[in-house]
Structures are given as structure tokens and as C-alpha cells.
C-alpha positions as CSV (number, residue, x, y, z in Angstrom):
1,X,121.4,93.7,130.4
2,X,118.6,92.0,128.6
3,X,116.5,89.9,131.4
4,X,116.3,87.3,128.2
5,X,120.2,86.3,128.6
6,X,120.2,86.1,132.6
7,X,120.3,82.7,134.4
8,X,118.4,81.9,137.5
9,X,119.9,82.6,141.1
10,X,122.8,80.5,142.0
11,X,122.5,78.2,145.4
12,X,125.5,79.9,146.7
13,X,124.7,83.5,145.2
14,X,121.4,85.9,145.7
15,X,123.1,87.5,142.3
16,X,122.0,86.8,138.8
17,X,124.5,85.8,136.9
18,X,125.2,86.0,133.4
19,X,124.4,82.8,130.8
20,X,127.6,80.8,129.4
21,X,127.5,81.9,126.0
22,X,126.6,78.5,125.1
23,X,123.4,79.2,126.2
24,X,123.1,82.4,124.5
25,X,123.4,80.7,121.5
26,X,121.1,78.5,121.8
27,X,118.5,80.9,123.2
28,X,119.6,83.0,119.7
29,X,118.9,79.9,117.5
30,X,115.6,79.6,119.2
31,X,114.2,82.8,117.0
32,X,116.2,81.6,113.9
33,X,113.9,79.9,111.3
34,X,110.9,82.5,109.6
35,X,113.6,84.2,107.8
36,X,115.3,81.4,106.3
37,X,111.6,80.4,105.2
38,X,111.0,83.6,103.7
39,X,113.9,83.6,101.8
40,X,113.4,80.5,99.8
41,X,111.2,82.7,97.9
42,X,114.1,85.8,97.0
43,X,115.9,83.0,95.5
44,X,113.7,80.8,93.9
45,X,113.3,79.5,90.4
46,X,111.9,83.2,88.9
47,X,115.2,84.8,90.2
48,X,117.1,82.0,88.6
49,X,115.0,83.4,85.1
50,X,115.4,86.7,85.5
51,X,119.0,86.8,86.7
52,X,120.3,84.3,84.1
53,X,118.1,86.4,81.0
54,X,119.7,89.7,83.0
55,X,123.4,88.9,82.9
56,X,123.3,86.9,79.5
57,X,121.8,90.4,77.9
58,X,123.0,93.0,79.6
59,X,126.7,91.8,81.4
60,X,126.6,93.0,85.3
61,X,124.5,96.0,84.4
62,X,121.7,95.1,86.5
63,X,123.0,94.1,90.0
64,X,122.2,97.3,91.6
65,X,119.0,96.2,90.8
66,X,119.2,93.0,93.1
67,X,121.3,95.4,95.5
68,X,118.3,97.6,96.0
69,X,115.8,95.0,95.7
70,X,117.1,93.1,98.8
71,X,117.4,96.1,101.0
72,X,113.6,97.1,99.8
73,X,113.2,93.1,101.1
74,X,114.7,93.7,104.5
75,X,112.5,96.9,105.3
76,X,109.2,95.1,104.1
77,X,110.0,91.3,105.7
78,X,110.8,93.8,109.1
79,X,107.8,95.7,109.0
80,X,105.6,92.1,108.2
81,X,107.2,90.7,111.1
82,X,106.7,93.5,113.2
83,X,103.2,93.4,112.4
84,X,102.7,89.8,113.5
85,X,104.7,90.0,116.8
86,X,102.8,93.5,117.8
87,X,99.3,92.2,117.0
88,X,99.1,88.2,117.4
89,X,97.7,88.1,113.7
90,X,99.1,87.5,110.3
91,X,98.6,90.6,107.9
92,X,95.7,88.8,106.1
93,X,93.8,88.3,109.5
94,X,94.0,92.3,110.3
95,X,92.9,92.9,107.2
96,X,89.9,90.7,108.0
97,X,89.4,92.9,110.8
98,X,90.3,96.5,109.7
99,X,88.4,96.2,106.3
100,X,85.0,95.9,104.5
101,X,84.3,91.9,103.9
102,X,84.0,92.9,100.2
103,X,87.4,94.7,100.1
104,X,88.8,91.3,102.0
105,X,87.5,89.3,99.1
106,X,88.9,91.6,96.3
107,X,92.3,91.5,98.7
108,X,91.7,87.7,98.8
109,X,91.6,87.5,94.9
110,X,94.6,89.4,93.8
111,X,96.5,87.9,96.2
112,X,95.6,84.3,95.0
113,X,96.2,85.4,91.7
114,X,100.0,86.5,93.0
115,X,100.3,82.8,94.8
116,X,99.8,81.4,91.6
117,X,102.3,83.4,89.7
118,X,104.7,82.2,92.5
119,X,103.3,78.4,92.4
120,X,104.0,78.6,88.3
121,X,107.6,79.8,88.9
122,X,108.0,77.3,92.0
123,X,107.1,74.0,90.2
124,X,108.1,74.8,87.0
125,X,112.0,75.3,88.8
126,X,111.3,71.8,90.2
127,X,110.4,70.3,87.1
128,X,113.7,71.3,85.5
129,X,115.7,70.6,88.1
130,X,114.4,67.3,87.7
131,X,114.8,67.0,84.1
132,X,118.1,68.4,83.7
133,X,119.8,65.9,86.1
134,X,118.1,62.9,85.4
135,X,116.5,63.5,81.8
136,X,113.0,62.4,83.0
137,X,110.5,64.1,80.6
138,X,108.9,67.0,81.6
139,X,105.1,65.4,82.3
140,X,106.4,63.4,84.5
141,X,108.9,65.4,86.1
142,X,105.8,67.8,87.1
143,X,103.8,64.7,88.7
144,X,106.9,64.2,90.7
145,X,107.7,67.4,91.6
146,X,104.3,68.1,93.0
147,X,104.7,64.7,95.1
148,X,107.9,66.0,96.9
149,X,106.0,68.9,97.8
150,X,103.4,67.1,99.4
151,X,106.2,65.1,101.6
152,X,107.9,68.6,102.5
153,X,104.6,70.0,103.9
154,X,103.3,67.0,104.8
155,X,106.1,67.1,107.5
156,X,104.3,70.4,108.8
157,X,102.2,68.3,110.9
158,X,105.0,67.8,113.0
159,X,105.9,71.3,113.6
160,X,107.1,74.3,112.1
161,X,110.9,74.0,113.8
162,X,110.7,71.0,111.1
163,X,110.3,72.3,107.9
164,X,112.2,75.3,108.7
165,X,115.4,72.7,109.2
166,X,114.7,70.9,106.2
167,X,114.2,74.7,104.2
168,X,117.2,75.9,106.0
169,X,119.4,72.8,104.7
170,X,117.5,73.2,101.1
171,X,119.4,76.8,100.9
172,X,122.7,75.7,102.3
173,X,122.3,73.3,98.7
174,X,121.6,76.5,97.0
175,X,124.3,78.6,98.5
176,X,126.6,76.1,98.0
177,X,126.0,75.2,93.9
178,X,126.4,79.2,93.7
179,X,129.5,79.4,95.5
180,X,130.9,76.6,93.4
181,X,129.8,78.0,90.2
182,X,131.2,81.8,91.5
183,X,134.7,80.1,92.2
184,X,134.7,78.6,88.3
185,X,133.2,81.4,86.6
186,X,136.1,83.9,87.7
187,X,134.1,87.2,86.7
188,X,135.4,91.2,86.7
189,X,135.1,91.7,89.9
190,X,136.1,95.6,89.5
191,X,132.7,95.5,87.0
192,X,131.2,93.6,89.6
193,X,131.3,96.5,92.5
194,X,131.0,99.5,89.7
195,X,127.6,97.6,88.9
196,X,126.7,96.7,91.8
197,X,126.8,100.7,93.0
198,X,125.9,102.7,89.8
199,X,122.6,101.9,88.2
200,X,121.8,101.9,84.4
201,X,118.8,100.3,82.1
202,X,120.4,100.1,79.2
203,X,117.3,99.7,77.1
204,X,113.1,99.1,77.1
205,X,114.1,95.3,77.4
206,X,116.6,96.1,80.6
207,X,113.7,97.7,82.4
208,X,111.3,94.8,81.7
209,X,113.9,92.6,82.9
210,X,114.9,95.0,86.3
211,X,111.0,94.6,86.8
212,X,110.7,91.2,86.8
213,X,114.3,90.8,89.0
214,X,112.4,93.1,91.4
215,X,108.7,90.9,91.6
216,X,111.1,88.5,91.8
217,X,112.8,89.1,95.1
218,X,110.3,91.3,96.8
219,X,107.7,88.8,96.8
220,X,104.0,89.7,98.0
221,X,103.2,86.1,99.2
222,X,106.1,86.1,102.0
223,X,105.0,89.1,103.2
224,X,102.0,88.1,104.2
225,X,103.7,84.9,105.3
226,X,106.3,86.1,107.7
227,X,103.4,87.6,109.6
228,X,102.1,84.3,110.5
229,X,105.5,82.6,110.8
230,X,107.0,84.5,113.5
231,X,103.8,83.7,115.6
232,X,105.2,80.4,116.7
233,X,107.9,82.0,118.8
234,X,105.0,84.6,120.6
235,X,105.3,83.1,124.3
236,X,105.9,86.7,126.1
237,X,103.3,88.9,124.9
238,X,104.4,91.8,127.2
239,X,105.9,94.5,125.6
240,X,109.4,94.3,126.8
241,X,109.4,90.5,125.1
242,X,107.4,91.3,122.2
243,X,110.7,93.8,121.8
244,X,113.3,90.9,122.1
245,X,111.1,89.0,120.0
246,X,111.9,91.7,117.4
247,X,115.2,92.3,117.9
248,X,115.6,88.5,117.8
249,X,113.7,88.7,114.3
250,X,115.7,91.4,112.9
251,X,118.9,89.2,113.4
252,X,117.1,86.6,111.8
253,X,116.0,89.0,108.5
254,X,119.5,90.4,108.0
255,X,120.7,86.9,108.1
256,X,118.8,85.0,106.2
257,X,118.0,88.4,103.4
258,X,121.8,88.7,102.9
259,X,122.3,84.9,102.2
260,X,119.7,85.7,99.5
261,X,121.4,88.3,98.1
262,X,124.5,86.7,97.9
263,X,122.7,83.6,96.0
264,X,121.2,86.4,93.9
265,X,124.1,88.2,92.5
266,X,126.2,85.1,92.0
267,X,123.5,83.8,89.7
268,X,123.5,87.3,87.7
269,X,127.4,87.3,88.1
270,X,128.0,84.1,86.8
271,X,125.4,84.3,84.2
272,X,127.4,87.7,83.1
273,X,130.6,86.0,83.0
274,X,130.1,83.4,81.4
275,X,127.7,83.7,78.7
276,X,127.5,87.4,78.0
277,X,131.6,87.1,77.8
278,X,131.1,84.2,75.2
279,X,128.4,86.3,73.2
280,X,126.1,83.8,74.0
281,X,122.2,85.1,75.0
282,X,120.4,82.9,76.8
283,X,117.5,82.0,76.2
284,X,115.7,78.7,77.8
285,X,117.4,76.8,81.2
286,X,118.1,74.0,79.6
287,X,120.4,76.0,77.0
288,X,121.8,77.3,80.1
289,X,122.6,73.8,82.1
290,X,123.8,72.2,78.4
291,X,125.9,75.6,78.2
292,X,127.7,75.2,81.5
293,X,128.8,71.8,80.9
294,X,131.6,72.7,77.9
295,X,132.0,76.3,79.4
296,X,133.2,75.3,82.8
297,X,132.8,71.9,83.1
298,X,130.2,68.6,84.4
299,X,130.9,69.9,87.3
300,X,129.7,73.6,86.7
301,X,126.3,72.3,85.4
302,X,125.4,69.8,87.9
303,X,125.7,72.2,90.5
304,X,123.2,74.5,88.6
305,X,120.5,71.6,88.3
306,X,121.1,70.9,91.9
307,X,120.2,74.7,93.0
308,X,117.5,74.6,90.5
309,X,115.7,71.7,91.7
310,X,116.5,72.5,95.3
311,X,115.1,76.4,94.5
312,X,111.7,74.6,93.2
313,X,110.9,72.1,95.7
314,X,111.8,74.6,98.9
315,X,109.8,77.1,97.4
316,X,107.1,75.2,96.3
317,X,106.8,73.7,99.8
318,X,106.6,78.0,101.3
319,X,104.0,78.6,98.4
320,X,101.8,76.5,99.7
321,X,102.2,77.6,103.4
322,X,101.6,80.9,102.1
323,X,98.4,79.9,100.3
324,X,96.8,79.0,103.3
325,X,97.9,82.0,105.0
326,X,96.2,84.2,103.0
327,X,92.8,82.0,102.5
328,X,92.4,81.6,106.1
329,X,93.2,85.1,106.8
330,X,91.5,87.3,104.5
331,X,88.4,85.3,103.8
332,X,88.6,82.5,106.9
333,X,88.4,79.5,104.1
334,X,90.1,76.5,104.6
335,X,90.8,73.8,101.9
336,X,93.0,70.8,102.0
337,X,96.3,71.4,101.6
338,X,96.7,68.7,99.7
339,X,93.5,69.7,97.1
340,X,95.2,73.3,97.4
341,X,98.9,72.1,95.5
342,X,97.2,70.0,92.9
343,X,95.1,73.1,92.2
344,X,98.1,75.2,91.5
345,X,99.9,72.8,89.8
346,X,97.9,72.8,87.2
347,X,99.0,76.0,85.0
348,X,101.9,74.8,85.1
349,X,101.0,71.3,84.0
350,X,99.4,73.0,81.1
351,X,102.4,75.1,80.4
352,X,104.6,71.8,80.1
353,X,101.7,70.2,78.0
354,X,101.6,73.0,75.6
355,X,105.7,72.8,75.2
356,X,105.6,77.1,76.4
357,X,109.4,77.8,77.3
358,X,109.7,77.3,80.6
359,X,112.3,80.7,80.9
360,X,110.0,82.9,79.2
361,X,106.9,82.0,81.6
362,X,109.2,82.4,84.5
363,X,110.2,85.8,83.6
364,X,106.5,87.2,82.8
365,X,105.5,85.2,85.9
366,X,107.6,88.0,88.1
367,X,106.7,90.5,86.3
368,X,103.2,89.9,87.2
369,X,104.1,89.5,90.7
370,X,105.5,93.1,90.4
371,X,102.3,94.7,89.5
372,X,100.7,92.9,92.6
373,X,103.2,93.9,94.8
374,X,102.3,97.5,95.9
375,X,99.3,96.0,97.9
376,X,100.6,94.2,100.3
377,X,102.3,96.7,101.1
378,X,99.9,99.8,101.2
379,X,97.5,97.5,103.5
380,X,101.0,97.0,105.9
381,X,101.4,101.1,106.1
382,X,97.5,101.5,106.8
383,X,97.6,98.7,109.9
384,X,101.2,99.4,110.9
385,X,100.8,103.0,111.2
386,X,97.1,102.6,113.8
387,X,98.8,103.0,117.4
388,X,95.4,101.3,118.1
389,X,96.3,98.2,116.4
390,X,100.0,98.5,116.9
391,X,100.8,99.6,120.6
392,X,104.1,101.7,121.1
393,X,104.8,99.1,117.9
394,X,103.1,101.4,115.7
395,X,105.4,102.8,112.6
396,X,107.2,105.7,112.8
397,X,106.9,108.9,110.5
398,X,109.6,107.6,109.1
399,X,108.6,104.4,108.8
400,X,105.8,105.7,107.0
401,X,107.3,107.9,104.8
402,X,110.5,104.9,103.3
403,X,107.4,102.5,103.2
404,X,105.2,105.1,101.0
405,X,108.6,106.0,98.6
406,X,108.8,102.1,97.9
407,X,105.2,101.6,97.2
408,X,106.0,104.7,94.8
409,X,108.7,103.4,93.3
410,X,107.8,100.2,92.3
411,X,104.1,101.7,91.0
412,X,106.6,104.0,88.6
413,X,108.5,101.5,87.7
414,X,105.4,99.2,86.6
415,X,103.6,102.0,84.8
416,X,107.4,102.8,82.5
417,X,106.8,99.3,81.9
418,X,103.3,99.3,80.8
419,X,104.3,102.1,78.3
420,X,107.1,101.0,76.8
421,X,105.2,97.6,76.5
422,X,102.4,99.4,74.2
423,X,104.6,101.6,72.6
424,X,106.7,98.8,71.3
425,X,109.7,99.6,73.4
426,X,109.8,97.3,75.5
């Protein structure tokens, strides 16, 4: 039995005996939290673009996409968190130390450039949320978007266990809009599972669209994150709890990843079933939010501002933590936080200033994180892989080898894009 679920010595007893399972579950909820973090970003306002455009087009023909997506999420968010338990460094930081400075700073760059694809989609999801519920115009919307942000990470100062809480209870919101808009959408469900198992990409425009759903929910900026994250809980550094640790972690990732899923296919689900069944293409939120309303009710569309302003401001707040991540790591800068968000706030200012739809900058916004996405994960295989680095944590041949094929994959997948973009296809 694991040493971590054994109590002290009785007074009357020279035996251990076993923990109440009370205590179990608290030890267990001890490790719960970088996860739920993480995920804020597989479910935030860029998946609500690309799932909505996705089932208003093309039915339920893209879940398998979001299927294999999320299990892609698990095996990366593992191997991340892996990474940070084995070494004692975020991913950034052994980059710092494994490569050139000059190859830290182009590293440093493309991932800023990723963060602020992901700050775009993040605020511009909180700006809508806001304007949908309460019909405050866009500009200022934005202004107060990016001053909830600065209350959710101002409450970092206080501990990480904090914001986790407050993220945790920002996706239970979430979860709970989707579940409600599931229950009044009543879709197929037999075209849900044949979906959700058989893939197709019905035309050029489906593929741009499964691209961006996929830079949508494998995100690079949490995978540098998580990294960092789990490093709060590293008190035993020996091996044996470095390997609880992880198994601890695991529990965590298939948690919190599957939560996301679900949130994930009930946005392309009921985006499917109710405006691609009423011939209706979709093609800005706030067509989507006025739809709801006569489709299935006040209640329908409230719920889908809620999740969408919820999305945006839990996400905005994990962009941000991200952003620092990365600075710190590959390049050891430190700014504000503070001077960091208004920073990144400003493309999207100047996307609601120029009146750009909101939808169609979300949806490019993802597809840009796609293309940005195979690095993160090529510099994981090259650290993950040195036993030097790693210990007895270093990765597998196999490891190596499903890690390589998703690289692969998603490079494929970007460079049928590319063509059918300047072909006209697309």
C-alpha cells in the first residue's frame, strides 16, 4: 500500500494502520487544482467560436474532431506535468537551460505571439459575455472586462489554492449553462455517437474549421503552464513521491480534461441541433445569443452569455499566469502583471474599435494557435526524452514515438490548410 495513505502508529498498536477514507479524500483533493486551471483554456471563448461556426455548418460532423483533440490534450498536459514534477522547472525554464540564449529568445517570441492569440480570444469572450447580458457597449465592456481580470489575478498574491477555487467554480458556471442548454436542445443522439466515432471533413471550409477546433483545445500556452502549476504541490522530491505526485496529477488531468470535453461537445452538439436543424448558419455570437432566445427560450440564451462571460474572464485570468510563465522562463524577464494585461488587451481593443466581427477573429485566432502548436511540443520530446534531465522520469520509446505522430499530425494538418487556403479551397 501507498506509504502516502498510511496514518501514524496508534498508542495502543506498533501497526500502521490504514487512513479513514475521509482522510484519503482530502489528501486526494490536496493535488486537485492545475488541471482545472489548465482547462479553462480547452473551453474558452475560441472553442465557443469554432464549435458554434462547426455545428451551425457542418451538423455533428466534426465531433470526432473534439474527441481526438482532447485525448491529444491528455497525453500533452501528462507529459508537461511530468516534466515539472521530474525536473523542479517549468518547460520554459529547461529550455533556458538546454538551449542556445538566441534559440530562447526566438522560443520566447513565438510563444508571446501564441499568448496573444489566446489573450485576443480570452477578452474578446469576456466582452461579449458582458454585452450580451447587460447590453453595455462593446468599449466599455472591454475596459471592464480587463478590470475583472486584474481582481482574479490580483487574488494570486494570496496563493495559488485561491485562484484555482475561484477557476474551479468559474467552470462548474460553464458546465452547468451547457448542461442546461444540452437538456433544451434535445439533439440526435444516434448522430451524436456515429459522429463522435467516424471522422469526415466534408469540405476545404470543414478542415479550416477542424483546425482551428484543434488550436483551440490543445493550447500551447497551458502547456507550458501546467509545468509550473504543479510545482506548488512539489514537497517530496524523492522519487517514490515525485511518483505519487504524478499519479495524483494524472487523476487530476483525466478529471478536469474530460469536464472539458463534455463542455466541448455540448457546445458543437447544441450548436448542431439547433441551428444547423433550423437552416440557420451562424455567423457572429450575438446572432447566436439573439437566436437562442425564440429557438429555446430566455432561458436557453442567458445561460449561453453566462458561460460566455464566465469562459472569458477564467481564461483571461490563466492567460495571464501563463504569460509570465513563459517570460520568466525562457528569457528570465519580469514585467508587472498588471502592465502585462493592459498590453494584451490592446488588439483586442482595437478589434472592437474597428467594429471586426468578433466570431470571425476568434476563429482565425485558433487557427493561428494551431500553427504554433507543434513547438511546444517538439521542445517537451527533446527535454522529456534526456534521462539526464528526467531521471527514471525520462519518456519512454513509446512516449516518444505517440508524442512525434502528434507533432506530425497537426504539422499535416496545418500544411492541407495552408494549401487549400492559396488554392482557393479553403
Amino acid at each position: 500500500m501507498d506509504l502516502e495513505f498510511t496514518c501514524p502508529r496508534t498508542i495502543m498498536q506498533n501497526k500502521p494502520v490504514e487512513a479513514s477514507p475521509k482522510n484519503k479524500a482530502l489528501k486526494f483533493m490536496r493535488f486537485l487544482g492545475p488541471a482545472f486551471v489548465v482547462s479553462v483554456a480547452y473551453i474558452d471563448p475560441g472553442n465557443f467560436a469554432t464549435n458554434i461556426s462547426g455545428g451551425s455548418k457542418f451538423n455533428y460532423a466534426l465531433i470526432w474532431v473534439i474527441l481526438w483533440s482532447n485525448l491529444m490534450a491528455i497525453f500533452l498536459q501528462t507529459m508537461s506535468a511530468k516534466l515539472g514534477i521530474a525536473t523542479g522547472h517549468s518547460l520554459p525554464e529547461m529550455c533556458a537551460k538546454v538551449f542556445s540564449k538566441k534559440v530562447n529568445w526566438f522560443f520566447w517570441v513565438v510563444a508571446e505571439i501564441g499568448a496573444m492569440a489566446t489573450d485576443l480570444a480570452e477578452f474578446l469572450g469576456g466582452t461579449l459575455g458582458l454585452y450580451l447580458l447587460f447590453h453595455i457597449p462593446m468599449l466599455y465592456a472591454g475596459l471592464l472586462t480587463g478590470l475583472l481580470t486584474f481582481m482574479i489575478c490580483y487574488i494570486e498574491k494570496y496563493g495559488q489554492k485561491y485562484v484555482e477555487v475561484i477557476i474551479t467554480i468559474l467552470i462548474a458556471i460553464i458546465s452547468g449553462a451547457y448542461l442546461m442548454e444540452l437538456f433544451l436542445a434535445k439533439p440526435d443522439w444516434a448522430q451524436v455517437g456515429i459522429h463522435t466515432l467516424i471522422p469526415s471533413l466534408p469540405n476545404g471550409e470543414a478542415v479550416t474549421i477542424a483546425v482551428g477546433m484543434l488550436g483551440a483545445t490543445v493550447m500551447p500556452h497551458v502547456i507550458y503552464l501546467h509545468s509550473q502549476l504543479v510545482q506548488y504541490r512539489c514537497e517530496d522530491t524523492s522519487d517514490e513521491g515525485k511518483l505519487h505526485h504524478l499519479k495524483m496529477e494524472k487523476i487530476d488531468i483525466i478529471i478536469a480534461m474530460n469536464i472539458a470535453f463534455f463542455v466541448n461537445a455540448a457546445m458543437l452538439v447544441v450548436s448542431a441541433a439547433v441551428f444547423f436543424r433550423n437552416g440557420m448558419v451562424v455567423d457572429t455570437m450575438e446572432q447566436a445569443h439573439q437566436s437562442l432566445q425564440p429557438l429555446l427560450g430566455s432561458l436557453s440564451s442567458g445561460a449561453f452569455g453566462i458561460a460566455l462571460l464566465a469562459s472569458g474572464l477564467s481564461s483571461s485570468a490563466v492567460g495571464t499566469m501563463a504569460g509570465q510563465t513563459i517570460m520568466k522562463g525562457f528569457v528570465n524577464i519580469s514585467i508587472p502583471v498588471n502592465l502585462r494585461r493592459l498590453i494584451t488587451m490592446l488588439p483586442a481593443l482595437i478589434i472592437i474599435a474597428l467594429g471586426i466581427n468578433p466570431l470571425d477573429a476568434l476563429v482565425l485566432s485558433q487557427v493561428a494557435l494551431s500553427f504554433i502548436l507543434p513547438l511546444p511540443i517538439i521542445q517537451m520530446l527533446v527535454i522529456a526524452g534526456k534521462k539526464q534531465l528526467m531521471g527514471n522520469f525520462a519518456n519512454k520509446i513509446w512516449v516518444q514515438i505517440v508524442g512525434m505522430a502528434i507533432a506530425s499530425v497537426i504539422i499535416v494538418l496545418n500544411a492541407v490548410l495552408l494549401y487549400l487556403t492559396f488554392t482557393g479551397q479553403a
